[in-house]
C-alpha positions in Angstrom: 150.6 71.6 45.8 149.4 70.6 49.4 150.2 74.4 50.5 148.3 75.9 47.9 145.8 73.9 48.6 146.1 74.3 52.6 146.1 78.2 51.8 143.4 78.3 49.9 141.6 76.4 52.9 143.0 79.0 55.5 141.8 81.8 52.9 138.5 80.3 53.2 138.4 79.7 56.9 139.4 83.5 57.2 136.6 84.5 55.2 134.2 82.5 56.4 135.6 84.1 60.3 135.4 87.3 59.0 131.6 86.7 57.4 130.5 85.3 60.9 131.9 88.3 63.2 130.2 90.7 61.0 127.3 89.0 60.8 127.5 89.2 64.6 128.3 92.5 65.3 124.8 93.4 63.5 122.7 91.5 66.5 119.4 92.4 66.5 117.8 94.3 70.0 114.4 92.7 71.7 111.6 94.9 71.1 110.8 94.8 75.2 112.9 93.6 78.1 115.9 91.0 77.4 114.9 87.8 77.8 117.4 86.0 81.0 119.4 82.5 79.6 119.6 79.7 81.6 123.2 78.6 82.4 124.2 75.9 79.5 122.6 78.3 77.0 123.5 80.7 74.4 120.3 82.6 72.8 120.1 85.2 70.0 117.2 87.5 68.5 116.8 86.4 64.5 114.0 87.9 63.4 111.7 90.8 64.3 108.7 93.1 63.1 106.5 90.2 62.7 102.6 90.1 62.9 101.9 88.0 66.1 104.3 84.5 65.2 103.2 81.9 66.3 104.2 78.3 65.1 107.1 77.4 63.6 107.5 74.6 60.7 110.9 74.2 58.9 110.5 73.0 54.6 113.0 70.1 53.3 115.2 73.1 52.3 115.5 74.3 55.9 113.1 77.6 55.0 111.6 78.9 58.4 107.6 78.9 57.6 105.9 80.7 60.4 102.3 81.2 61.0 101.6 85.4 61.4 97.9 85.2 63.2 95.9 87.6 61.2 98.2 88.1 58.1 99.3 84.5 56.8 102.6 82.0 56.6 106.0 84.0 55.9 109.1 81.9 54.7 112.1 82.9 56.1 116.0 82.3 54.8 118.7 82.8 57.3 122.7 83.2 56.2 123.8 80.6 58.6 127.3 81.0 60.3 127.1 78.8 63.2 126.2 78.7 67.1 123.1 81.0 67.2 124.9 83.6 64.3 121.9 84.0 61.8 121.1 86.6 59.8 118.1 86.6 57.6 118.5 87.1 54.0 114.7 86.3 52.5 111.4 87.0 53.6 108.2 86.6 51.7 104.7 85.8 52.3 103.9 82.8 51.4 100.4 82.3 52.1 98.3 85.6 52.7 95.3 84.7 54.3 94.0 87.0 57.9 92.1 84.2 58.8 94.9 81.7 59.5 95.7 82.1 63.2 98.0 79.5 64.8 98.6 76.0 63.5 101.2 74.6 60.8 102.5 71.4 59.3 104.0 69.9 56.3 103.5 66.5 54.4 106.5 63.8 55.7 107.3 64.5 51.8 107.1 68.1 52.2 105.2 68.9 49.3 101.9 69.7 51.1 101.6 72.3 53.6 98.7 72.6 55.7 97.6 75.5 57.9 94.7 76.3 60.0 91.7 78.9 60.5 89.3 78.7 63.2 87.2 76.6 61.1 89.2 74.8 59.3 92.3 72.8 58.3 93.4 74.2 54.6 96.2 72.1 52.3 98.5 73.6 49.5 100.4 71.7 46.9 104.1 73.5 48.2 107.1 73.8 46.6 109.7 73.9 49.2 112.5 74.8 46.3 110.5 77.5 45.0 109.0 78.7 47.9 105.8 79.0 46.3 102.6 77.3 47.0 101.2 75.9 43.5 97.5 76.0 44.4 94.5 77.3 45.6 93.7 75.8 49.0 91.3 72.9 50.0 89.9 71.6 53.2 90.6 69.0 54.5 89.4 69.2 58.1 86.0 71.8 59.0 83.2 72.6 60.9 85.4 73.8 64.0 83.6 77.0 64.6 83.8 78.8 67.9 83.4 82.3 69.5 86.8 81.7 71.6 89.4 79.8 71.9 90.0 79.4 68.3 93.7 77.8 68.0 93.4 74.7 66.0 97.1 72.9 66.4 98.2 70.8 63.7 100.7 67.9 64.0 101.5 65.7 61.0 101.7 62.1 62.7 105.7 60.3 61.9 104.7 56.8 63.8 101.0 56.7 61.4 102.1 58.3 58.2 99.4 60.7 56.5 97.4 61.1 60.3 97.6 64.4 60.6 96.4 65.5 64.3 94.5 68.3 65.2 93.3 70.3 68.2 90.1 72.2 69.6 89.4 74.4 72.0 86.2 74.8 74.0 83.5 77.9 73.6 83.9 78.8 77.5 80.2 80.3 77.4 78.7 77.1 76.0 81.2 74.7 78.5 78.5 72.2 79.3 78.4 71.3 75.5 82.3 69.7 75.9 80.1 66.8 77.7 79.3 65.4 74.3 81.7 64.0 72.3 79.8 64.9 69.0 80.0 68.2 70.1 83.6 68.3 68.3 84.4 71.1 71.6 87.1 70.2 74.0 88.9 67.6 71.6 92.0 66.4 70.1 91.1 63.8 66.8 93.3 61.8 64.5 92.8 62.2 60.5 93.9 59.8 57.7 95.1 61.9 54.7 96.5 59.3 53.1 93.7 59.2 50.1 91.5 62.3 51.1 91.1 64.0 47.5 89.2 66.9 47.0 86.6 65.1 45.3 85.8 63.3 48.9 85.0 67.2 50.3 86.8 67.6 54.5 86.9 65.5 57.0 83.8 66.6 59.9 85.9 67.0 62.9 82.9 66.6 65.1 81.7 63.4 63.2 85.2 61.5 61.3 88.7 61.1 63.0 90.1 59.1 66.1 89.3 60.9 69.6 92.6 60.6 71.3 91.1 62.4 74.4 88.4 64.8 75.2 87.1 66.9 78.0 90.2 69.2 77.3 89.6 72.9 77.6 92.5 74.3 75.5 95.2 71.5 74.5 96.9 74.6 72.3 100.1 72.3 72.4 100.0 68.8 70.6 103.4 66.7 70.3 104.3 63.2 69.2 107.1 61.4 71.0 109.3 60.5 68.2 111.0 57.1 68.9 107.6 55.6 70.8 104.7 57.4 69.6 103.3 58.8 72.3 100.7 61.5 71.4 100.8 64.4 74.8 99.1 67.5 75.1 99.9 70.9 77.2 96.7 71.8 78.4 95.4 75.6 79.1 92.8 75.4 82.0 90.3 77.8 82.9 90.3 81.3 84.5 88.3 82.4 87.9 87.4 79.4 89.1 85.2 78.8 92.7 85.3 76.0 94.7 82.3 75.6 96.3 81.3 78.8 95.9 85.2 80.4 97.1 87.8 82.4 95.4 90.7 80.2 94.5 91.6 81.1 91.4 94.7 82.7 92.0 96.7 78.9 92.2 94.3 77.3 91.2 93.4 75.1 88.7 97.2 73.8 88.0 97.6 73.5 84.1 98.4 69.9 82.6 100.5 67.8 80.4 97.8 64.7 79.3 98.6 62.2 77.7 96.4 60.8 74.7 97.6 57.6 73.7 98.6 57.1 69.8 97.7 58.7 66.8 96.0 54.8 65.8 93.9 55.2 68.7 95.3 53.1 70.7 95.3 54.2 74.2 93.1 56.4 73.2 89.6 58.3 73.4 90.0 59.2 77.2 88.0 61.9 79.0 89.8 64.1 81.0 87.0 66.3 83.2 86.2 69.7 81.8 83.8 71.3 82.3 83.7 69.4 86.0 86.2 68.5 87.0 90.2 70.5 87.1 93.7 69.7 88.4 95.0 71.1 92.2 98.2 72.9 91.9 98.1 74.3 95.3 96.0 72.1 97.7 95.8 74.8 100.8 93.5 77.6 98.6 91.2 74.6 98.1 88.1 74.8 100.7 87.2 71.0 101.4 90.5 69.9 100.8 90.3 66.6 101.6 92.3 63.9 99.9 93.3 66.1 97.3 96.7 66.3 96.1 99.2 67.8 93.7 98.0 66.2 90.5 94.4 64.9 91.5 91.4 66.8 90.4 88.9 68.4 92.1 84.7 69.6 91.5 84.4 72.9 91.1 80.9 72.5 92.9 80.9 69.6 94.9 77.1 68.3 95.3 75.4 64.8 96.0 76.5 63.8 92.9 79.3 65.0 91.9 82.3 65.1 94.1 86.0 65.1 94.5 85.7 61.2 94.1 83.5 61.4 90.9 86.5 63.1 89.4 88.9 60.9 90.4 86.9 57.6 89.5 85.2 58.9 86.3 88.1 61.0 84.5 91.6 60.4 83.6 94.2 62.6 85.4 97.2 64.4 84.3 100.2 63.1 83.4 101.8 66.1 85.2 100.7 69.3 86.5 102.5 72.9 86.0 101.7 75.8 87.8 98.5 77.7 87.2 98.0 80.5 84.7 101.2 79.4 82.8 99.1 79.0 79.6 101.4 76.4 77.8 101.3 76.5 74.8 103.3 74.2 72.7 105.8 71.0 73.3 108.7 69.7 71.4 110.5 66.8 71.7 114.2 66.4 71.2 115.0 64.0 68.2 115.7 61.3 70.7 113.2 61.3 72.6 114.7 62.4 76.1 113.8 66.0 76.7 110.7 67.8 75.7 110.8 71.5 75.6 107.2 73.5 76.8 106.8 77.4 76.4 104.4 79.2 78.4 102.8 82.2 77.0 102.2 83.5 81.0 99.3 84.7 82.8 96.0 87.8 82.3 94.2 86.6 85.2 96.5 86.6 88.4 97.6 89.3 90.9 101.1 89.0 90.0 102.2 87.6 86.9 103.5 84.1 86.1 104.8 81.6 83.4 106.1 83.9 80.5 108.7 81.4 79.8 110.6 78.3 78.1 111.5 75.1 80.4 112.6 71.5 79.6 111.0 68.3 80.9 113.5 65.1 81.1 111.6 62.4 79.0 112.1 58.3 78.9 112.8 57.4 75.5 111.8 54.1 76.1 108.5 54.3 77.2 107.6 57.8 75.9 106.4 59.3 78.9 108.0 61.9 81.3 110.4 60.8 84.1 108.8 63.0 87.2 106.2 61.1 89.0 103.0 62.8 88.7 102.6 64.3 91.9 105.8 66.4 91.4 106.0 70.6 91.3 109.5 70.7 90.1 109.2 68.8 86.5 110.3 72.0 84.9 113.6 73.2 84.0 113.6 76.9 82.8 115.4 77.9 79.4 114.6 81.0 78.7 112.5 83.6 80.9 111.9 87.0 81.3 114.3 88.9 84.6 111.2 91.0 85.7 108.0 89.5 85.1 106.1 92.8 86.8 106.7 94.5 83.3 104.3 91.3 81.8 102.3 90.6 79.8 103.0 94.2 78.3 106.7 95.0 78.2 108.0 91.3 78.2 108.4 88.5 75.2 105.4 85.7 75.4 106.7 82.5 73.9 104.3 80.4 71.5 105.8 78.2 69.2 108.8 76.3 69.3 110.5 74.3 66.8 113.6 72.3 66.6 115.8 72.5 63.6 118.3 69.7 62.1 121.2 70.9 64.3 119.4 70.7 67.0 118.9 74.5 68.1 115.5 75.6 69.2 113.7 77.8 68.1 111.2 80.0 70.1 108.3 82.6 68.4 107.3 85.4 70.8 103.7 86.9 69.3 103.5 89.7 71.6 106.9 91.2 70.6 107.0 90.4 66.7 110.5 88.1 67.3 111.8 85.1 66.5 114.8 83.9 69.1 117.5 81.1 68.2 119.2 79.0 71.4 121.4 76.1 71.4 123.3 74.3 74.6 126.9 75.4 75.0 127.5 73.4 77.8 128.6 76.0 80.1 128.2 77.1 83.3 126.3 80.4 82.6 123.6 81.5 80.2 124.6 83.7 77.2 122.0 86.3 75.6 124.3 87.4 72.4 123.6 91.6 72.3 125.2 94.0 69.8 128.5 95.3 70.8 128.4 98.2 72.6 126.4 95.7 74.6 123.1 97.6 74.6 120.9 96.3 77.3 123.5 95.2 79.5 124.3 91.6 80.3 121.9 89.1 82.0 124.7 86.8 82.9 126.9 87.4 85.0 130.4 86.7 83.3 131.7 90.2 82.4 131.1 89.6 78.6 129.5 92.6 78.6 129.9 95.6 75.3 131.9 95.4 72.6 134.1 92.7 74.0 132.4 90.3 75.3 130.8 90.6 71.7 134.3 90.2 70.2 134.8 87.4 72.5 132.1 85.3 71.0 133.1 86.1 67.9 136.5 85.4 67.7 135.6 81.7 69.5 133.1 81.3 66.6 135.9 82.6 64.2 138.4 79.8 65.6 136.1 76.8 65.6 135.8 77.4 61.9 139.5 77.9 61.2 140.3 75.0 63.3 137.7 72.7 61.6 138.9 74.1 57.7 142.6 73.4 58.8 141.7 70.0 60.6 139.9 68.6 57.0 143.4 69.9 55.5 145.9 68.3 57.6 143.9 64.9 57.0 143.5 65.2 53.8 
């Protein structure tokens, strides 16, 4: 009876092998250049043909929602086979809606979805089994308006149930309004949802809501630590900026990770500088350097009354600085709490390009802040970049939203190429980019897995770890 019952196992395994190689064998090709894996890594192209992804929510039945700027949310099933072997099986819009352009999150109960518009945050009643939404949509958050910069990131608060936290940019050509906090510009704010009905009409985000910190140009990415609470923000600083009256916007401003405190406002309601005042990335392209440092800020025009030190004493600093033009764009924490993951979209105003990439930050999990110190340049570790960044922003993928799933893999929207990529650590010593066999593209690491059998390499290791696990369950059993 035991070897019936052991074949039928192996029978299974076998199938289930078989399943996951040919699943495999049918990897999909990037749109542009291949993307280059750091060692430790194993990456693989999921999804493509997308209008402009950008972030990335997963329902309680482990659906991939993404945000498509200018068409809507798709849902997204994925025949799941282990490692980075996906395949996609369903693919619907759920929402279609041209005005919804970036930001995405669910109810902690999972029956509301909420999604974003320039001017607004809208709610659904969802159905996460049905992959429906079951009705019209309300708002809950408005009068957000801008001419630019019109991202509006939505993150649904775990430490304050029901806060649901949302972002706004600045309108560059009106920057001197950011120096009012009724303004609503230049902000991230707190909202309680808890017993908002529709009869109540939105929130006002210039008027209702916690300020967790203002005098923020573009804090496109919002995350919550999730054992201690701590609300941080990737910041995108501006373009062509002069220092009294020079050039040094080539390394200069550096963009920043802030830190806002906690979605109950504690900590909270800081001011970090914009319009005046911007963080030095590389000190020796700053005129009037004097005292400045990695990390500190500096006055864009220094005069009798506003200087290097009016920054310094009036405005809170970083938390960290990154390298200028990287235009950050999201941050995702690891469930616990010890690495946060940052993609950068990459650079439009630089001689040669930078960022266009996905790096790691190590993280205290006890305090909820980032290990470097905050004078360091070498915070980042990369994940996931592009091997010739010349061919960007054109021929190259531009990571936006990330997301972490319950295994743990991440998972990485590029807007400009349409494509959705899957990694996951594999603890090795060299990076893995899984390709088609035949090996199209060629291989970006290094270990000869390149064609057909490297293809059949990864396959067959696939293949054994769920034999080996089907015949392990048997021989306890």
């Amino acid at each position: 009876m035991k070897y019936t019952f052991g074949s039928t196992l192996l029978c299974a395994a076998a199938a289930a092998a078989t399943a996951a190689a040919q699943s495999c064998s049918s990897v999909l090709i990037p749109a542009k250049a291949k993307p280059v894996v750091a060692p430790g890594w194993q990456a693989q192209l999921v999804a493509g043909g997308l209008t402009k992804p950008r972030s990335i929510a997963f329902d309680s039945t482990g659906a991939v929602l993404i945000v498509e700027s200018g068409k809507g949310v798709s849902r997204h099933r994925f025949s799941d086979f282990g490692g980075t072997c996906l395949a996609a099986n369903h693919s619907h819009m759920l929402v279609e809606m041209k005005e919804l352009n970036h930001g995405i999150a669910l109810s902690a109960d999972g029956a509301t979805l909420y999604a974003s518009t320039a001017e607004a945050v809208l709610a659904w009643t969802y159905d996460a089994r049905g992959g429906a939404v079951r009705s019209e949509p309300r708002r809950v958050v408005a009068n957000m308006s801008n001419s630019d910069l019109v991202t509006r990131t939505l993150v649904m608060s775990r430490a304050r149930p029901g806060t649901l936290i949302v972002s706004r940019g600045s309108a560059d050509e009106h920057a001197a309004h950011a120096e009012v906090v009724s303004s609503g510009l230049s902000q991230v704010r707190a909202f309680d949802l808890t017993n908002l009905t529709s009869a109540d009409g939105p929130y006002d985000f210039s008027s209702d809501g916690i300020v967790l910190g203002w005098g923020l140009r573009n804090s496109v990415g919002v995350g919550e630590h999730p054992t201690a609470g701590t609300v941080y923000a990737v910041e995108n600083s501006v373009d062509g900026v002069r220092r009294n009256g020079v050039d040094v916007h080539e390394n200069n401003p550096g963009e920043e990770l802030n830190f806002l405190g906690y979605a109950n406002g504690t900590g909270a309601g800081r001011n970090f500088g914009y319009p005046h005042c911007f963080a030095v990335w590389q000190v020796d392209e700053i005129p009037d350097n004097e005292g400045l440092a990695v990390g500190k800020q500096f006055a864009i025009q220094e005069n009798s009354t506003h200087r290097d030190e009016t920054c310094e004493d009036k405005y809170a600093p970083p938390r960290l600085t990154f390298p200028a033009h990287y235009a950050p764009m999201d941050i995702k924490f690891t469930p616990e709490g010890q690495r946060a993951y940052v993609s950068f979209r990459g650079s439009f105003d630089r001689s040669s390009p930078v960022g266009y990439r996905v790096s790691s930050l190590a993280w205290d999990d006890a305090t909820g802040h980032p290990v470097a110190d905050a004078s360091s340049t070498d915070a980042l570790q990369d994940v996931i970049t592009n091997a010739d960044l010349s061919v960007c922003p054109d021929s190259c993928f531009r990571p936006v939203g990330l997301a972490l799933d319950s295994l743990g893999r991440l998972w990485v929207a590029s807007d400009s190429t349409g494509e959705i990529y899957v990694l996951q650590r594999t603890g090795g010593d060299q990076g893995v980019f899984v390709q088609p066999a035949g090996g199209s593209g060629g291989s970006n690491n290094g270990s000869g897995e390149n064609g057909a059998a490297g293809s059949w390499r990864r396959e067959t290791a696939m293949a054994g770890a769920l034999v080996a696990a089907v015949v392990g369950a048997w021989l306890m059993a």
